[in-house]
C-alpha positions in Angstrom: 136.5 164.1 109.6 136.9 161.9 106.9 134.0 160.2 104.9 133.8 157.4 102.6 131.8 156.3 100.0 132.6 153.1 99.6 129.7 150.6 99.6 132.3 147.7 101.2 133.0 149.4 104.5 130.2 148.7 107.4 129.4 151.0 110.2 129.7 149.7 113.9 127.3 149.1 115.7 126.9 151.0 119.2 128.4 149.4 122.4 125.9 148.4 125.1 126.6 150.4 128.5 128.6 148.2 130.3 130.8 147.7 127.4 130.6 143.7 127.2 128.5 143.0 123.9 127.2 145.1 120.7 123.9 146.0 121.0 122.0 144.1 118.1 120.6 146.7 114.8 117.3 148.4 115.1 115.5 146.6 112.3 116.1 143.2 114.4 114.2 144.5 117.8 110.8 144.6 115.4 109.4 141.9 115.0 105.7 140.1 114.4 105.8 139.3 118.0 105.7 142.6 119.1 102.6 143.4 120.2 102.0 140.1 122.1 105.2 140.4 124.1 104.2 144.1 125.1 100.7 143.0 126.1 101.8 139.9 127.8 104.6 142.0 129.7 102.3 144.6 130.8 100.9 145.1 134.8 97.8 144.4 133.7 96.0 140.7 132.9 96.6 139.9 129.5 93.5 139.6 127.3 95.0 136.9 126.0 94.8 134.2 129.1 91.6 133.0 129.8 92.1 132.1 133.2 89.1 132.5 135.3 89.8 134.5 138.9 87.8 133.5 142.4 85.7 135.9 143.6 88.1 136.8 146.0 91.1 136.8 144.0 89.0 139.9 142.4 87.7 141.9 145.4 90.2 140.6 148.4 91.9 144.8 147.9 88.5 146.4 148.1 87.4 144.5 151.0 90.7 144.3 153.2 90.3 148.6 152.4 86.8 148.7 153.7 87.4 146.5 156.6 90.3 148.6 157.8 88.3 152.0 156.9 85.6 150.8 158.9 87.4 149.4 162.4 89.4 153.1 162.2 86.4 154.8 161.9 84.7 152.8 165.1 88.1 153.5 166.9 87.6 157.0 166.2 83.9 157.0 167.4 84.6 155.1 170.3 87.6 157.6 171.3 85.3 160.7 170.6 82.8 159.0 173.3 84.9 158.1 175.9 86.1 161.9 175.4 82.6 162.8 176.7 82.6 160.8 179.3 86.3 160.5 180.8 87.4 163.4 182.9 91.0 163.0 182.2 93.5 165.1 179.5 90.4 165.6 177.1 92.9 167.5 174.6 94.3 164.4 173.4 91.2 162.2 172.8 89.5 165.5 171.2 92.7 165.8 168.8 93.0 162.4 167.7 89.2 160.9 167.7 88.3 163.5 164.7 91.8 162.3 163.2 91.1 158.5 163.4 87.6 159.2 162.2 88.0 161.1 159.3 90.9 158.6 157.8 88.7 155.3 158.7 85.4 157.0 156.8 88.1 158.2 153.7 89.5 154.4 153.6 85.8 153.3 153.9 84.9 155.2 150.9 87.8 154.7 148.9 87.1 151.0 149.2 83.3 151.5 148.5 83.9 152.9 145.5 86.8 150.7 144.2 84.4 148.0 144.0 82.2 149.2 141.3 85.4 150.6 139.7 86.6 147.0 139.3 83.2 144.9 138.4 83.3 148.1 135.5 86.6 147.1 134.6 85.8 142.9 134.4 82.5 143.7 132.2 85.1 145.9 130.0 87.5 142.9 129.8 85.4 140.2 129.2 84.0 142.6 126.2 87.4 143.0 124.9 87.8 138.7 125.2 85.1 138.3 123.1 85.4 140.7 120.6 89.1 139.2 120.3 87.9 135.8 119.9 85.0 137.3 117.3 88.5 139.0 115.3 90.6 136.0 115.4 87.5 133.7 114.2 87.2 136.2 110.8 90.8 136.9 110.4 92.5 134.0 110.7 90.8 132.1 108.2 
């Protein structure tokens, strides 16, 4: 292996993975923008938009949860009663009543307690908002 010292000679850059274009040096992927780009290009809302959300736009997950908990956990009562009363093949109702009703009260509390989990997390962002405005008033003088 031969090395050079010569200040004149440049090193090549890396090939991208398909082959077609050089991938462009490290010192140009930092920039200022940085930490915008990877807040904007997060999941989450950017605390940067101020765009105000409908109350259903908010809760419609929560909601469309506890609605489906709750008419799987009636199915399951109502199966478990008609097991009382019906006569026929009770091994099936008594199997799956207790089934439907277990997963209909688990989706019902799951969505119960999403909803605080979420009017939490709007408090904590509307926080972070104003403290962001409060930063860019002082800094950006």
């Amino acid at each position: 292996m031969v090395t050079s010292s010569n200040p004149t000679t440049m090193e090549i850059p890396p090939r991208s993975p398909d082959g077609s274009e050089r991938s462009p040096p490290s010192r140009e992927l930092i920039t200022s923008r940085t930490g915008s780009t990877l807040c904007m290009s997060s999941r989450s809302e950017s605390i940067w938009t101020s765009t105000s959300r409908s109350k259903w736009e908010i809760y419609h997950k929560p909601v469309i949860v506890v609605s489906v908990g709750a008419a799987i956990f009636l199915f399951g009562t109502v199966i478990i009663i008609l097991s009382c009363f019906l006569k026929v093949d009770k091994n099936v109702f008594k199997m799956s009543g207790p089934a439907f009703l277990s997963l209909g009260l688990m989706l019902l509390v799951c969505g119960l307690v999403w909803i605080p989990i979420i009017r939490k997390k709007q408090k904590q962002r509307q926080k972070s908002q104003f403290l962001q405005s409060l930063k860019s008033f002082f800094f950006n003088r």
